[in-house]
C-alpha positions as CSV (number, residue, x, y, z in Angstrom):
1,X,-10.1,69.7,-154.4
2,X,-10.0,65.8,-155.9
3,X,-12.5,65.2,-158.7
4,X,-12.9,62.0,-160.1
5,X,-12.1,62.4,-164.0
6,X,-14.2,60.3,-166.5
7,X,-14.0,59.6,-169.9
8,X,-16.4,58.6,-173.2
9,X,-14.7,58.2,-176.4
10,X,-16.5,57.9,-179.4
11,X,-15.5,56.7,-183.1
12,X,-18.9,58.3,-184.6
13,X,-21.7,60.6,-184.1
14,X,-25.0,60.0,-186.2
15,X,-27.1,62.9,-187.2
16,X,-30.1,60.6,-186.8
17,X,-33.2,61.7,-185.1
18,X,-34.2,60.0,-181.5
19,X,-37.6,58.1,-181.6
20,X,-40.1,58.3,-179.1
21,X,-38.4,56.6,-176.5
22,X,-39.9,55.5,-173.2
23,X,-37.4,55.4,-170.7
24,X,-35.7,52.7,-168.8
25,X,-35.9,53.5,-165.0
26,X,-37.1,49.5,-163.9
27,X,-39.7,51.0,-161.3
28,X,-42.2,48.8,-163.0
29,X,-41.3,45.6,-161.7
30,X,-42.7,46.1,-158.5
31,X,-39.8,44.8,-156.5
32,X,-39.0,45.0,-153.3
33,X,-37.0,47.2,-151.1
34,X,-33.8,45.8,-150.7
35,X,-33.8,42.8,-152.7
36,X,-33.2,41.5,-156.4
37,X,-34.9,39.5,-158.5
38,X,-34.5,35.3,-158.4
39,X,-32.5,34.3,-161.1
40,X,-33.9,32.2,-164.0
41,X,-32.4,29.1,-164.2
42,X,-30.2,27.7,-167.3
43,X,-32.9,30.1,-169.5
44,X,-32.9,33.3,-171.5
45,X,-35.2,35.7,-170.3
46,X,-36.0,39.5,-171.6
47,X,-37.9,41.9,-169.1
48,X,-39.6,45.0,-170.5
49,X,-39.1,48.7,-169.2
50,X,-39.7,51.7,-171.0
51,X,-39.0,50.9,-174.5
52,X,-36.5,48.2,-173.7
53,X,-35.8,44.6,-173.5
54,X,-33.2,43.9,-171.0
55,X,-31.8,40.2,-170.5
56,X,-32.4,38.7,-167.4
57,X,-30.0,36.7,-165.8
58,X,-28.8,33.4,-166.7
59,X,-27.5,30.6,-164.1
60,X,-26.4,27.3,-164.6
61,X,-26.6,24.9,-161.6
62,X,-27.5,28.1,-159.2
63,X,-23.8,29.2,-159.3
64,X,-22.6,31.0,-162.6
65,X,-24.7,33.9,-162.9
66,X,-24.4,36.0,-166.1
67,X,-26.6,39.3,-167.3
68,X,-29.1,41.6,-165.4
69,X,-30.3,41.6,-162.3
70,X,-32.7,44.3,-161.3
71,X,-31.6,45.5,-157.7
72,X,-32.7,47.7,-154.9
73,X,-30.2,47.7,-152.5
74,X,-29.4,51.1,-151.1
75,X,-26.4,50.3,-148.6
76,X,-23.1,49.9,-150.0
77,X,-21.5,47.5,-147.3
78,X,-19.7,44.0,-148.9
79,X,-18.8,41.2,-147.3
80,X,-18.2,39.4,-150.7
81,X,-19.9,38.1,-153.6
82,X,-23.3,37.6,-152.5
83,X,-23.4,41.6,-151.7
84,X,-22.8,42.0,-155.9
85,X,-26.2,43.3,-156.4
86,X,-25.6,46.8,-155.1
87,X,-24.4,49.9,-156.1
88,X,-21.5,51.8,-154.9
89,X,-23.4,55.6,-155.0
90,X,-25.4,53.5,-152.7
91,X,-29.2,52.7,-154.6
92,X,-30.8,54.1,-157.7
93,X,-29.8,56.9,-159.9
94,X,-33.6,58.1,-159.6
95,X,-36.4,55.9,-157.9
96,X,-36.0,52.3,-156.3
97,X,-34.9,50.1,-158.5
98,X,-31.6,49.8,-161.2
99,X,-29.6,47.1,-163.1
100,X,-26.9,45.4,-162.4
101,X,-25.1,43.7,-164.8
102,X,-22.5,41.0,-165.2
103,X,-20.8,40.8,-169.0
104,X,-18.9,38.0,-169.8
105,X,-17.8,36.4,-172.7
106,X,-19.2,33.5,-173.1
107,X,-23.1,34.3,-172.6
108,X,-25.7,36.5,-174.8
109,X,-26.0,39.8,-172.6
110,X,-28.2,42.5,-174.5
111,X,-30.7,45.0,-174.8
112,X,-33.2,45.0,-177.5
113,X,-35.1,48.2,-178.6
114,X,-38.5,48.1,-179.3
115,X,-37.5,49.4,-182.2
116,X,-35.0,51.1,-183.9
117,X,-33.5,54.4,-182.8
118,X,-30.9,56.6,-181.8
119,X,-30.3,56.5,-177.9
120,X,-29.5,59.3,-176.0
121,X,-27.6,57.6,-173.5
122,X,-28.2,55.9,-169.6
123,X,-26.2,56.6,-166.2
124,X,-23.6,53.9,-164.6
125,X,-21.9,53.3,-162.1
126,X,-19.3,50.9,-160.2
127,X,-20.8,47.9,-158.0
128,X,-19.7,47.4,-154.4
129,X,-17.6,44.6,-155.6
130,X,-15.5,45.8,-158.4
131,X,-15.2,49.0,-156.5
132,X,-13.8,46.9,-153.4
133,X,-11.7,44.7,-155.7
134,X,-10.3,48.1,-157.2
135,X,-10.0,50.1,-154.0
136,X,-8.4,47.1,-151.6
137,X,-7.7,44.7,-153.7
138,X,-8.8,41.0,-153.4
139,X,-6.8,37.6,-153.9
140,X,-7.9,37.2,-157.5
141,X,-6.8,40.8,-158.3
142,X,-4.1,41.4,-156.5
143,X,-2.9,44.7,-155.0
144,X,-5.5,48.0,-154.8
145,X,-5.3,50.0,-158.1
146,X,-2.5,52.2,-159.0
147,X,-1.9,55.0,-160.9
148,X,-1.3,52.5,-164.4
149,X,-4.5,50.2,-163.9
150,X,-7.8,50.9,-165.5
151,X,-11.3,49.3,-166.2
152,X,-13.3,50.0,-168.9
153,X,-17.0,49.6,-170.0
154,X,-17.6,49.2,-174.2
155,X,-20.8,49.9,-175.3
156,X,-21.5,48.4,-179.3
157,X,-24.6,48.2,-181.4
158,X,-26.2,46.6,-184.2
159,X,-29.4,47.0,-186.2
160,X,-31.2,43.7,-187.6
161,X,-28.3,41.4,-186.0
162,X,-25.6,43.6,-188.5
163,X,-22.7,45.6,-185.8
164,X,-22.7,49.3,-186.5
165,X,-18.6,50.4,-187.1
166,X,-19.3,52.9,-183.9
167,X,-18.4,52.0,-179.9
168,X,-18.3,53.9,-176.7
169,X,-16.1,53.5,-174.1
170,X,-16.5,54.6,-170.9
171,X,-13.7,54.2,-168.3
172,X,-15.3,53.2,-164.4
173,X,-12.1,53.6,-163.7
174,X,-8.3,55.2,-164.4
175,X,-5.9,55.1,-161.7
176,X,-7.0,56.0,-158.7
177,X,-10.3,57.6,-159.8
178,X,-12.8,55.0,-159.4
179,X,-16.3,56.5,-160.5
180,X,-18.7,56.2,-156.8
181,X,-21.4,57.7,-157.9
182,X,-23.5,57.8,-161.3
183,X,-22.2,58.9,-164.4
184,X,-24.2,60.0,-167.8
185,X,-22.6,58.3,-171.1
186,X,-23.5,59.5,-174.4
187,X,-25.2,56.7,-176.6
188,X,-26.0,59.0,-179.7
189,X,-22.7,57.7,-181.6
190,X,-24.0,54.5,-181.7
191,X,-26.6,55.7,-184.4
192,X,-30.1,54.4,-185.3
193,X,-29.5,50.6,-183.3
194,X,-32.1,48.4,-182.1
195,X,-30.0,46.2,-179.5
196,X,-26.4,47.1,-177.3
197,X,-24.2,45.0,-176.0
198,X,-21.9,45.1,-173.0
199,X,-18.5,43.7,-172.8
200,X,-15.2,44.8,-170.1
201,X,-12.1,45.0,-169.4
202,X,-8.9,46.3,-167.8
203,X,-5.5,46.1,-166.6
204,X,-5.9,43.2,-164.2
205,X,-6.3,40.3,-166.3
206,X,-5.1,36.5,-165.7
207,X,-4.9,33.0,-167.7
208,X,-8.5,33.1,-167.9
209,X,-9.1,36.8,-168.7
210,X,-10.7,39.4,-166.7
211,X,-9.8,39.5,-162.8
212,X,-11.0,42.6,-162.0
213,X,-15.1,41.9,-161.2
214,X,-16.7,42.4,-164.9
215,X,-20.0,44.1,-162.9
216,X,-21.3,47.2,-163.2
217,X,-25.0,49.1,-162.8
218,X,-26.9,50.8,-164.6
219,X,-30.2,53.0,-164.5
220,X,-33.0,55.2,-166.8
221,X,-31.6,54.0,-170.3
222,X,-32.2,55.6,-173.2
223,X,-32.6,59.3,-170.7
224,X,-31.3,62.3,-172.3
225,X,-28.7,63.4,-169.8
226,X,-30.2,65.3,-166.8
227,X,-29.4,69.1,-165.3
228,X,-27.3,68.4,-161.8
229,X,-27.7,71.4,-159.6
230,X,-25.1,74.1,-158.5
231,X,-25.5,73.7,-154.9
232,X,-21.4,74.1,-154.5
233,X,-21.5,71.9,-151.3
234,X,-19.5,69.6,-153.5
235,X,-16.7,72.3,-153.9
236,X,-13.9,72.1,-150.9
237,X,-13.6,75.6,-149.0
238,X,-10.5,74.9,-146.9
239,X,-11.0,76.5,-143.8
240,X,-14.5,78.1,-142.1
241,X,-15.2,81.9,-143.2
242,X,-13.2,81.8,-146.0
243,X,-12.8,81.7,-150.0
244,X,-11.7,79.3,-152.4
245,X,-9.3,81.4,-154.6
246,X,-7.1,79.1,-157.5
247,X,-3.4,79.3,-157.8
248,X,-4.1,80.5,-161.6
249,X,-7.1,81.0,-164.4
250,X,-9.4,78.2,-164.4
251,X,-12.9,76.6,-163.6
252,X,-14.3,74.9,-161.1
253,X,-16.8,72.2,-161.3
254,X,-20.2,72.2,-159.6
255,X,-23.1,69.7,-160.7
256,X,-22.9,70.1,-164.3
257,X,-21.6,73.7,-164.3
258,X,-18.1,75.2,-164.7
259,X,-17.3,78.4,-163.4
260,X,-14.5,80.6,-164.2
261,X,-12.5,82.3,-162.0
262,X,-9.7,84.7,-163.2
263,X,-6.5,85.0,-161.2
264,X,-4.4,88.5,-161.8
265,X,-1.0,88.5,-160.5
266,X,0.8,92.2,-160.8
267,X,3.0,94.3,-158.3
268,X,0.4,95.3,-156.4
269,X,-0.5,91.7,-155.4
270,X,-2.9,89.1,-156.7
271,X,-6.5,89.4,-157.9
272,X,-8.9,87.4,-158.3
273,X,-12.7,87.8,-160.3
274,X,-15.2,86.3,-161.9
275,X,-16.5,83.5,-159.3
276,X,-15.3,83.5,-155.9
277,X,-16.7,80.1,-154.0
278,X,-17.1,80.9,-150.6
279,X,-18.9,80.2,-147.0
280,X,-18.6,83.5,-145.3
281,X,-22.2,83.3,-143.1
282,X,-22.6,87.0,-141.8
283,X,-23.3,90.1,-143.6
284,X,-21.0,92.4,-141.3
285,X,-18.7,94.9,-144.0
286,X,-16.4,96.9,-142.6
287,X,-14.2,97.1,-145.9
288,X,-13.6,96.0,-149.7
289,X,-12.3,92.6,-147.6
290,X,-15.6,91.5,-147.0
291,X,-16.9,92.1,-150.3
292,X,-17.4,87.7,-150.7
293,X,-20.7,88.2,-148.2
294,X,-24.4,88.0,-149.2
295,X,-26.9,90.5,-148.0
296,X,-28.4,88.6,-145.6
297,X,-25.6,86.1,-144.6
298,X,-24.3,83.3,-145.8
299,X,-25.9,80.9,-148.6
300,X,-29.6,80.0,-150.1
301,X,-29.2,76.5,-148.7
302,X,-26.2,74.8,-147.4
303,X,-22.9,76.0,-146.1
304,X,-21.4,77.6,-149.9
305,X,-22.1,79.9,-152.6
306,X,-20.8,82.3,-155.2
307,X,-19.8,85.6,-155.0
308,X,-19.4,86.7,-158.5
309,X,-17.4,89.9,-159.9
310,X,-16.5,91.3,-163.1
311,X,-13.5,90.4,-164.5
312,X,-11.2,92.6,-166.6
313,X,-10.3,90.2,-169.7
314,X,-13.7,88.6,-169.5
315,X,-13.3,85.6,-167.7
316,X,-15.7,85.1,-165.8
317,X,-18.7,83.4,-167.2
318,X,-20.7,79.4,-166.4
319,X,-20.4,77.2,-169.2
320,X,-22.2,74.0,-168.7
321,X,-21.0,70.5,-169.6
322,X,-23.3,69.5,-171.8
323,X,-26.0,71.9,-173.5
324,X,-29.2,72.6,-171.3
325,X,-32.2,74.4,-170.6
326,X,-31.2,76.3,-167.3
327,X,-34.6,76.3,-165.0
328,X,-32.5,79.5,-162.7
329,X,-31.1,79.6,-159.7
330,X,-30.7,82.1,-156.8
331,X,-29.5,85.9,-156.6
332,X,-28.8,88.1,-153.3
333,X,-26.9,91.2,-153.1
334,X,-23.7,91.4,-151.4
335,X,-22.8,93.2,-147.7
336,X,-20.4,95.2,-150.1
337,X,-22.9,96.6,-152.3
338,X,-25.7,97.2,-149.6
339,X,-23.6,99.1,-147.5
340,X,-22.2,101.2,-150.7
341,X,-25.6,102.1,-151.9
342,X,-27.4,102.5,-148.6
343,X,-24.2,105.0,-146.8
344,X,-22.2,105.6,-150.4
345,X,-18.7,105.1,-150.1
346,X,-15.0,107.0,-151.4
347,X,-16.4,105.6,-155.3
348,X,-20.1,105.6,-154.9
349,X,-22.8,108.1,-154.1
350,X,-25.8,107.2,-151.6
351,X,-28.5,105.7,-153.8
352,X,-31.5,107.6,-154.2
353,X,-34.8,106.9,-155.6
354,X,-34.1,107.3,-158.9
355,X,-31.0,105.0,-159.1
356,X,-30.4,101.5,-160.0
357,X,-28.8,98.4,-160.3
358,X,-29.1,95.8,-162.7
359,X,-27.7,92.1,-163.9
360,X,-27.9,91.8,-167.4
361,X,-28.1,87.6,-168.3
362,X,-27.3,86.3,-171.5
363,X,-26.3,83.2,-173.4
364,X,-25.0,81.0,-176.0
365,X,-25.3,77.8,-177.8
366,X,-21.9,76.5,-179.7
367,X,-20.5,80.2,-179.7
368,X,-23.6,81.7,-181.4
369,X,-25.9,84.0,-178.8
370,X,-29.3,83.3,-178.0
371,X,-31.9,86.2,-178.8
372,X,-33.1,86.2,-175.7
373,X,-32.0,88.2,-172.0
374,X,-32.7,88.3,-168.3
375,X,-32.3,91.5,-166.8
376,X,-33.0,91.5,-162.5
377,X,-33.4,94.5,-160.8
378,X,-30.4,94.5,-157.9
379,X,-31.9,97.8,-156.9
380,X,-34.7,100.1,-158.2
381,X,-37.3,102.6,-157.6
382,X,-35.7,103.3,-153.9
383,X,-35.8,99.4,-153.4
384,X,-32.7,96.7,-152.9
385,X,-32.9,92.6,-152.7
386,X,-31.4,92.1,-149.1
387,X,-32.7,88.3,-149.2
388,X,-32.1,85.1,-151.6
389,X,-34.3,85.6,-154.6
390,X,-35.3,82.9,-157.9
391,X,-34.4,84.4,-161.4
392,X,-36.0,82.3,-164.2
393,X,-33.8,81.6,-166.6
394,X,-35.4,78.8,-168.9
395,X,-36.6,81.8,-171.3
396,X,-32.9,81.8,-172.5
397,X,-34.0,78.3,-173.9
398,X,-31.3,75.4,-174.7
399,X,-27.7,76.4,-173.9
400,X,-24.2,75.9,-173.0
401,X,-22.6,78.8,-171.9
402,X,-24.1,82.4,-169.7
403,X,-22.9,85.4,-168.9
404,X,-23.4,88.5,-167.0
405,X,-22.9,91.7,-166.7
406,X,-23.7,94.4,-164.4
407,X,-24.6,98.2,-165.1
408,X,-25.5,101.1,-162.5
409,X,-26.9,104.7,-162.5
410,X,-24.3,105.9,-160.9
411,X,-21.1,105.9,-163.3
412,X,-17.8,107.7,-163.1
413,X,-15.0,108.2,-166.0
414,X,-13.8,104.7,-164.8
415,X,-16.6,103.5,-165.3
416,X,-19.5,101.8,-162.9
417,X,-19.0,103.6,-159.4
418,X,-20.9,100.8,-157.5
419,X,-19.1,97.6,-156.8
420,X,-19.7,95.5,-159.2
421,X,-20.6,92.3,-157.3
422,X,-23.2,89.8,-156.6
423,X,-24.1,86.8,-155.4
424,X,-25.8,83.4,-156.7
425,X,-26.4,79.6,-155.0
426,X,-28.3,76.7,-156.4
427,X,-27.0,77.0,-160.4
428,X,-29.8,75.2,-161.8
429,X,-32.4,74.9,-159.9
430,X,-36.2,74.8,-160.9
431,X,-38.6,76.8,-158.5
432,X,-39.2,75.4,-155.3
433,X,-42.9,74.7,-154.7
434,X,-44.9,77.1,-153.2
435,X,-42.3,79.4,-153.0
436,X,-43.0,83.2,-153.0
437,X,-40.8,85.8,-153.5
438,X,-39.1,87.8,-151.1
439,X,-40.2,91.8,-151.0
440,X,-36.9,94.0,-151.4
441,X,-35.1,96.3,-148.7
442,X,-36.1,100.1,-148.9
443,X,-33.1,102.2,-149.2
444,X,-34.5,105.1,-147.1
445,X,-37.0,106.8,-144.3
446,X,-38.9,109.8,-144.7
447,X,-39.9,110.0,-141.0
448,X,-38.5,111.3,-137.8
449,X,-36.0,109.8,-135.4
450,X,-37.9,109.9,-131.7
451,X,-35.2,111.6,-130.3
452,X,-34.5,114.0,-132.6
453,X,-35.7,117.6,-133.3
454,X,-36.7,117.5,-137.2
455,X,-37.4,115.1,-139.8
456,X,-34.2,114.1,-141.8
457,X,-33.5,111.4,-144.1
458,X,-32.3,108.1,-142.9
459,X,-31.3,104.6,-144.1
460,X,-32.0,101.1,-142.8
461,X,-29.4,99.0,-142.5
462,X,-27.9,95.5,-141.4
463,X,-24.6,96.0,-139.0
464,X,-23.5,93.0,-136.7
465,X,-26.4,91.1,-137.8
466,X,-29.4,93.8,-136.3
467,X,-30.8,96.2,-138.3
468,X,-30.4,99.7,-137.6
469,X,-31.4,103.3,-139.3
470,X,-28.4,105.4,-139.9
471,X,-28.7,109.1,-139.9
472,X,-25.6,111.6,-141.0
473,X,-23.1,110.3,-138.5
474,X,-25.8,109.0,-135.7
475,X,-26.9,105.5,-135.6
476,X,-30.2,104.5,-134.2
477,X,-31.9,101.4,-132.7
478,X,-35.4,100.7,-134.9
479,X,-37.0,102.1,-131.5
480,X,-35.6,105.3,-132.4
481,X,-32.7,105.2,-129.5
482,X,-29.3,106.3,-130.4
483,X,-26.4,103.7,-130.2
């Protein structure tokens, strides 16, 4: 699994409050779908969006172009220069329209602040053609990038035309990993600034400076950075029906979350807990082996999801990569735990009315625990989730790391009896609208099988994908007919 790794390095971070900033995002100048605006001739120009003053572009003669344009071009094809004025992630960060910019060194290329303030930050991203100069190469260039080359973005500030000491600089690219989609960068250690200023470079320079295109797009300056969803379509499952387990301890990525997974090697094999990606799509258990299975079959949305399990050393928690309020996300039983507390199994009794299951949520912000919990009801009062369910989680307020924990009625002198598993999709997510909440599974019947002399108790249960009630060693269609 190839991740393309970024990095913002900072000399300074201000302890200054952020103003009331108006974003960025360009959707008020009304341009058209794929197009860009006309340059402005041998003149300065600033256009206005949120609280910002962006420089427009400059030309001389209608051939050297230098500055902003606002673009919204949404394919990513290039056939060469005149396709500059798109984006590689292929349109907008959010909305229509976004900036792309070309910084050179010869021209005035800013952004003045309404006023002065601390900026949170803005997302970037390559253009079609530095990302095709740096992928296959072109004859100012040379050769494709290898693993030595690089291109970098600086970011600097001033306040009343004086340069603060801070910068940030933001590689587009190192190596190989050339940043295709959009990025957050951090503005804050800029400090209180009322204008930025652009500048590039990198590894491929010539006589005359810079050969690697000095272009690059940005969008919704001055944003805070924004919560991308756990959907874990973006983490590779090798094969079909399967699980991603590591080679060793250690996270894996998913929109702006990092999940831990512990790896336990020992002479009776290798173990793995804590999060347990996987794309399993039936809810068939026949043994501990297809314990990485939701309820009802595969995942909320999509193809992936996680099957989560306790680990032994405490691995096995979600950090985030940048602090947060979490809106929630998605919760489901597994096959494992259905079938243990609907039949009981060699470690767990049968549920009963009176038993339960719970996931205990809690959180942190910089190591120190929020006062707040979320505890959801796996099973209770003779009731199971069988179906993908939304736990809120924003009550846990801002933070950057959650953990959970999971606790049962029925306990041995090992400790919990019922497997300790469950399963989660869509890390992040806010509510969907209109959505309603899916009633649980009843654990048992308390009426008679047609074809049976007396009244007994019996459970309901998924096998093979059907449901059927299951009665001492019989096993009956919902009609009542044995199988």
């Amino acid at each position: 699994m190839k991740k393309v790794l970024l990095f913002a390095a900072a000399a300074l971070m201000s302890t200054a409050m952020y103003a009331d900033l108006q974003v960025a995002d360009f959707e008020n100048t009304n341009l058209a779908p794929e197009s860009e605006f006309s340059f402005n001739v041998d003149t300065v120009v600033y256009f206005e969006s949120g609280s910002f003053k962006v420089q427009e572009t400059v030309a001389y003669g209608g051939s050297y172009v230098s500055g902003a344009v606002v673009s919204s071009h949404t394919d990513t094809e290039f056939a060469g220069y005149q396709d500059a004025n798109k984006s590689i992630a292929g349109g907008a960060f959010e909305g229509q329209n976004y900036v792309v910019w070309y910084a050179d060194s010869w021209t005035p290329n800013s952004v003045k602040l309404d006023e002065a303030a601390v900026i949170p930050g803005m997302y970037v991203c390559n253009n079609v053609y530095a990302y095709s100069s740096m992928v296959n190469g072109d004859s100012f260039a040379g050769d494709p990038f290898g693993e030595e080359d690089w291109f970098l973005l600086t970011i600097n500030g001033s306040r009343e035309g004086v340069a603060v000491d801070a910068k940030v600089d933001f590689y587009l690219a190192k190596g190989k990993d050339i940043l295709k989609e959009w990025a957050y960068v951090d503005l804050t250690p800029l400090g209180e600034i009322d204008e930025l200023t652009f500048s590039m470079s990198g590894s491929r320079t010539g006589d005359y400076g810079l050969n690697t295109p000095s272009y690059f797009c940005f969008d919704n300056l001055g944003a805070k950075e924004k919560l991308q969803v756990a959907t874990f379509e973006d983490v590779e499952i090798a094969e079909a029906e399967s699980v991603l387990h590591l080679t060793e301890t250690g996270t894996i990525k998913s929109g702006c979350f990092l999940f831990t997974q512990e790896v336990s090697v020992s002479d009776w094999g290798t173990y793995y807990y804590g999060n347990l990606p996987t794309n399993k799509s039936d809810n068939t258990f026949e043994s501990y082996l297809d314990a990485e299975k939701s309820a009802s079959g595969g995942a909320y949305e999509g193809k992936n999801f996680v099957v989560w399990t306790a680990s032994y050393i405490g691995v096995d928690g979600v950090a985030l990569d940048h602090a947060a309020v979490v809106p929630g996300f998605f919760i489901n039983n597994t096959a494992y735990d259905v079938n243990s507390m609907t039949q009981g199994d060699s470690f767990a009794k049968k549920f009963g009315k009176d038993d339960w299951f719970k996931l205990t949520i809690t959180a942190s912000l910089e190591g120190v625990d929020v006062n707040t919990q979320v505890v959801v009801d796996l099973a209770a009062d003779g009731k199971y989730i069988n179906e993908w369910t939304y736990v809120d989680l924003s009550v846990l307020g801002e933070v950057d790391a959650i953990k959970f924990a999971l606790t049962s009625s029925d306990n041995g002198d090992f400790g919990m009896n019922t497997p300790a598993y469950f399963a989660l999709d869509n890390f992040g997510a806010v509510i969907p609208e209109g959505y309603v909440a899916p009633e649980m599974a009843e654990f048992g019947l308390d009426e008679a099988i047609d074809n049976t002399n007396t009244a007994v108790k019996a459970v309901k249960v998924i096998r093979n994908g059907q449901v059927v009630i299951v009665r001492g060693n019989k096993t009956f269609n919902v009609l009542g007919a044995e199988l």
